[in-house]
C-alpha positions as CSV (number, residue, x, y, z in Angstrom):
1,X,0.0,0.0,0.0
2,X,2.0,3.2,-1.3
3,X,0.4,5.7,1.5
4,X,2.0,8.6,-0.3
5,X,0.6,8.2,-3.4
6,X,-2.7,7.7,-1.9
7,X,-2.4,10.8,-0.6
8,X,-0.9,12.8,-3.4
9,X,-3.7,11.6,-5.7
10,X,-6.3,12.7,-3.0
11,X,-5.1,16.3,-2.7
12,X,-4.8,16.8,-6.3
13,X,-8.3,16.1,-6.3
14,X,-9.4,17.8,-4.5
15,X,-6.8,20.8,-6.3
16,X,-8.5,19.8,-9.3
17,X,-12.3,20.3,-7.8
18,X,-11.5,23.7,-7.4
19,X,-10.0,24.8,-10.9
20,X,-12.6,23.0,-12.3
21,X,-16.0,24.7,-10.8
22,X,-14.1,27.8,-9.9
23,X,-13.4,28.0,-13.7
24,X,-17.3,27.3,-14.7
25,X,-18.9,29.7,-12.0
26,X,-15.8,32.2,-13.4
27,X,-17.2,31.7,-17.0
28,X,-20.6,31.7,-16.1
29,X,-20.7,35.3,-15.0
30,X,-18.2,36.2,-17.9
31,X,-21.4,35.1,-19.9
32,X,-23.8,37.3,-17.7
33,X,-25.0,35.4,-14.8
34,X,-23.2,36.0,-11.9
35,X,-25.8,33.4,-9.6
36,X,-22.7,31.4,-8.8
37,X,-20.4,33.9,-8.1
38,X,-22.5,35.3,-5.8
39,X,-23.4,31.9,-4.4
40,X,-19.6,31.1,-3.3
41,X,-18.6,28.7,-6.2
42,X,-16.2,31.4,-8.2
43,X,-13.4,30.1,-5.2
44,X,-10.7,28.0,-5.0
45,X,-11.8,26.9,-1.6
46,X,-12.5,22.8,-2.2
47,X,-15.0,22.9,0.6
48,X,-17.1,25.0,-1.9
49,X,-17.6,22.7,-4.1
50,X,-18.1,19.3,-2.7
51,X,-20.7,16.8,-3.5
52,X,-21.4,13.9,-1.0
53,X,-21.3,11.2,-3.4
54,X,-18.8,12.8,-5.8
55,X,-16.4,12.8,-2.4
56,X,-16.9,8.8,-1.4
57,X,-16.0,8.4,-5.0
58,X,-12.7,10.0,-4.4
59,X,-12.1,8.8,-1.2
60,X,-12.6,4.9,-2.5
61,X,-11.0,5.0,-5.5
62,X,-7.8,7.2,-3.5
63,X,-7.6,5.1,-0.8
64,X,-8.7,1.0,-2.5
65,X,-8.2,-1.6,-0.9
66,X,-7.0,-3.3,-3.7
67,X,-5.3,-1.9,-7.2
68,X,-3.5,1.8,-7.7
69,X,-5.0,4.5,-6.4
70,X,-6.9,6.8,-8.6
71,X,-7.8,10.3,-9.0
72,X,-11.7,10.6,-9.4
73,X,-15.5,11.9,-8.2
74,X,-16.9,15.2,-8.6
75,X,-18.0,18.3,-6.9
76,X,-21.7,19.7,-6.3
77,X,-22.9,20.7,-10.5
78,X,-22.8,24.2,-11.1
79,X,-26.1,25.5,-12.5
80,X,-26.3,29.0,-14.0
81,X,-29.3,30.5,-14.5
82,X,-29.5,30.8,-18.2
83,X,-31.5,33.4,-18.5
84,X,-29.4,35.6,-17.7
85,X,-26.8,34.9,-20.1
86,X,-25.8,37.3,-23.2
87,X,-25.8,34.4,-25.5
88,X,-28.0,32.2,-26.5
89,X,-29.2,30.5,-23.2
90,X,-28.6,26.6,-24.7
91,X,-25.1,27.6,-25.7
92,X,-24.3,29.2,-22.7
93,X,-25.0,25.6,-20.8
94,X,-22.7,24.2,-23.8
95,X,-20.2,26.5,-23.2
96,X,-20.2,26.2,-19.4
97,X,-20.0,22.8,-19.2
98,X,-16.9,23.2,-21.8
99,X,-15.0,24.8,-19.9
100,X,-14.6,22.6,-16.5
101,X,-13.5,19.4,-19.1
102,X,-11.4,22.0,-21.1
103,X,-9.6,23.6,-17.8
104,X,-9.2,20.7,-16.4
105,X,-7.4,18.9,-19.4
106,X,-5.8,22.4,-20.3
107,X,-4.5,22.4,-16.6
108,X,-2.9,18.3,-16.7
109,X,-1.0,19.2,-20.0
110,X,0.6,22.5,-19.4
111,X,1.2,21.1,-16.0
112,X,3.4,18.0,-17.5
113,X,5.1,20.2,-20.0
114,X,6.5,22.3,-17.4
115,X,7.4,19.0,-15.8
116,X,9.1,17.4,-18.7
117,X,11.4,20.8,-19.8
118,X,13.0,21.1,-16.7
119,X,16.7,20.9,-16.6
120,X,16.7,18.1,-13.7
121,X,14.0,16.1,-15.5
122,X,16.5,14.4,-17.7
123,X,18.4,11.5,-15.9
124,X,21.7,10.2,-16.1
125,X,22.8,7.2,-17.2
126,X,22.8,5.5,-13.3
127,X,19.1,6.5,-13.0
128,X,18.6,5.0,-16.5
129,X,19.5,1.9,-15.2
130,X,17.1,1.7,-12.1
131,X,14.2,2.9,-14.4
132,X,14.8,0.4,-16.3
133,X,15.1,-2.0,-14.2
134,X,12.0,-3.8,-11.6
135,X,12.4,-1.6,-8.5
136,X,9.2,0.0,-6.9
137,X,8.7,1.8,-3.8
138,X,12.0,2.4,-1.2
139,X,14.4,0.2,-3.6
140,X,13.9,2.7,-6.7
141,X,14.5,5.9,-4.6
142,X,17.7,4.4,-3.2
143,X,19.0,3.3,-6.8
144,X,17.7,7.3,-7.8
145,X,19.8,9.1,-5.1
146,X,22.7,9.1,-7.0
147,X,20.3,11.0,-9.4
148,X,18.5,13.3,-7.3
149,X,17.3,13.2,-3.7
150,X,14.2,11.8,-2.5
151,X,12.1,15.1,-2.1
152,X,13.1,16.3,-5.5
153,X,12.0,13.0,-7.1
154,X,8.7,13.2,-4.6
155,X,8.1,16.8,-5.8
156,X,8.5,15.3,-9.7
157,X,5.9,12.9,-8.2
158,X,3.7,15.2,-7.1
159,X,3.3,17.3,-10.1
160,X,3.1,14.5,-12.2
161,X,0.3,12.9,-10.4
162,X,-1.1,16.2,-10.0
163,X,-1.1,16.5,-14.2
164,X,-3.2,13.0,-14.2
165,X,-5.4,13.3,-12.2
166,X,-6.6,16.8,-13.8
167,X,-6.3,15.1,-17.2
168,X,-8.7,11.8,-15.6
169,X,-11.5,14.0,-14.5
170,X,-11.6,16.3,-17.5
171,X,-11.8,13.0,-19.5
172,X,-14.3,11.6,-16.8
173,X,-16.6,14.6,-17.3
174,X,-16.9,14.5,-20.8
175,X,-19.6,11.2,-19.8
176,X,-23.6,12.9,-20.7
177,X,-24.6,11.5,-16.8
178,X,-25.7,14.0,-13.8
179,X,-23.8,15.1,-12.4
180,X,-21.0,15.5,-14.7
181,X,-20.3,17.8,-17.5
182,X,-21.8,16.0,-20.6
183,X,-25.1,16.4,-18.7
184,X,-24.4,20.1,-19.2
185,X,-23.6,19.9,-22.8
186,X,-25.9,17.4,-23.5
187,X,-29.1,19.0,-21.9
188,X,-27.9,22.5,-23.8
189,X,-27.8,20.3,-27.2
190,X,-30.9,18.7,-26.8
191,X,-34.7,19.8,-27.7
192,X,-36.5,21.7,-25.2
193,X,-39.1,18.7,-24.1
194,X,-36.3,16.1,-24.5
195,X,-34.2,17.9,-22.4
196,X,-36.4,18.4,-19.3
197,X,-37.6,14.5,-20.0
198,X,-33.5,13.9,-19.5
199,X,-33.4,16.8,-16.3
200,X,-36.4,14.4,-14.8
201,X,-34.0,11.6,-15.1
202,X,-31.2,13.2,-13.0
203,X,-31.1,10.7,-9.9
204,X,-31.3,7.9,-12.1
205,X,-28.1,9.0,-14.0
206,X,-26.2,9.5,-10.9
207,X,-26.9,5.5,-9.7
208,X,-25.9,4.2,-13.4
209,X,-22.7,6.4,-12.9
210,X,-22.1,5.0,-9.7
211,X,-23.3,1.6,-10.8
212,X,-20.8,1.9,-13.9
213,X,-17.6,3.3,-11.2
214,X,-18.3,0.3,-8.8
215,X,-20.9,-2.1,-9.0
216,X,-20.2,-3.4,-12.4
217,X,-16.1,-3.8,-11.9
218,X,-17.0,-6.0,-8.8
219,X,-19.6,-7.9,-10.8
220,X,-17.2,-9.0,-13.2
221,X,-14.5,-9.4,-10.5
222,X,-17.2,-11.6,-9.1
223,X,-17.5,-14.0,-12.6
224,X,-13.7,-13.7,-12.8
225,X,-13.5,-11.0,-15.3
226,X,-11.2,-7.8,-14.6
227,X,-12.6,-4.7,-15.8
228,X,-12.4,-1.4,-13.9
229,X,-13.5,1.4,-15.5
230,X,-12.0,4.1,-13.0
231,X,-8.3,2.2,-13.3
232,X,-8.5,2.3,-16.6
233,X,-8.8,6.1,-17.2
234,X,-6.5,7.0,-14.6
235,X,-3.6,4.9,-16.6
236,X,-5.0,6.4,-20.0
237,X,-4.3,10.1,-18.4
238,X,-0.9,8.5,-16.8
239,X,-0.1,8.0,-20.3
240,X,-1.0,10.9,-21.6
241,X,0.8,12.7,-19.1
242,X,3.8,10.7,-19.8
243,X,4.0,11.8,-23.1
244,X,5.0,15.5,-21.7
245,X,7.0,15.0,-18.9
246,X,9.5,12.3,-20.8
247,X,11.8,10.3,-17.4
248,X,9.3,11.1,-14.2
249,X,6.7,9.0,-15.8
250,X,9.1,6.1,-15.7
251,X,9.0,6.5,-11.9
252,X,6.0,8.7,-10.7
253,X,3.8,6.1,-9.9
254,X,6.9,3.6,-8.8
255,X,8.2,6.1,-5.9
């Protein structure tokens, strides 16, 4: 059980809660309606923004019992009041909901590009050898020191866990389920009556989500079948972020 990864992802959650809906309650009133603004949601202040099921997804899929720890949930939807927008109501939504996937995404990338250009980022041949190599945990810092120190490489870490887990729940969001931000964008594209039929339908999308998170990876561990959604898109945004920051993806989730 790596305790300080657990960790790292859980506060970078929780860092990424708060660009996220800060960002949409920021654009919101940029578009005319200041409700959330004025409501406490244009703040980088976490406790702001949570959601009590969107947390005990985090907290489970931080903390597992079992498998690498992850960085996902989601935070309390923010709803603008649409009339009050300068554009077209409907493509306000659109664009609301846009702009937590795109800041979050936006956020993880620039994050491991900073990451991979710096200097110490490149390692020498010694610490090529260990990342090579099938050291986790304690046994791959020691091999590193030669390299760099262990808070340097658990500040690489950091940042680099910090980048995926941005990345994983701008990618999570893009989902059309309440509460998430394809509900937005989808309830902005849709028809009038099909889009209050889909509002109506609101705590039934939040069970399928959970169902989809939770109940159906155990179901399939239960038959013998290993399929977790939530692992799954965490190691498609470690990848992505590993594309950007070059060496400290070769050990960011080793350390």
């Amino acid at each position: 059980m790596n305790t300080i990864l657990m960790l790292m992802t859980f506060l970078s959650f929780f860092a990424a809660l708060s660009i996220h809906y800060s960002f949409q309650a920021f654009v919101s009133a940029i578009l005319g309606d200041g409700s959330m603004s004025r409501s406490g949601r244009l703040n980088i202040n976490p406790l702001k923004h949570i959601d009590v099921f969107g947390l005990s997804v985090a907290v489970v899929s931080a903390f597992p019992l079992g498998g690498a720890p992850v960085g996902l949930g989601w935070g309390k939807l923010v709803r603008p009041d649409a009339k009050n927008f300068r554009i077209d109501p409907n493509l306000g939504v659109v664009l609301v909901g846009l702009s937590g996937i795109c800041i979050n995404i936006a956020t993880g990338v620039i994050t491991a590009v900073i990451l991979g250009v710096l200097p110490y980022s490149r390692p020498d041949s010694a610490a090529n050898f260990c990342l090579n190599g099938f050291l986790d945990g304690g046994p791959l810092q020691t091999c590193l020191a030669s390299w760099q120190n262990g808070a340097a490489l658990r500040v690489e870490q950091f940042f680099f866990v910090f980048a995926a887990v941005n990345i994983s729940v701008g990618l999570l969001n893009i989902l059309p389920l309440f509460p998430l931000d394809g509900y937005h964008i989808l309830f902005g594209l849709l028809p009038t009556n099909s889009a209050l039929q889909y509002r109506h339908s609101e705590a039934n999308q939040q069970l399928i989500l959970l169902g989809i998170l939770f109940l159906l990876p155990m179901l399939l561990q239960f038959i013998g079948f290993l399929f977790n959604p939530s692992e799954l898109l965490f190691q498609l945004s470690a990848t992505i972020t590993a594309l950007f920051t070059g060496p400290v993806g070769a050990f960011a989730l080793r350390l």
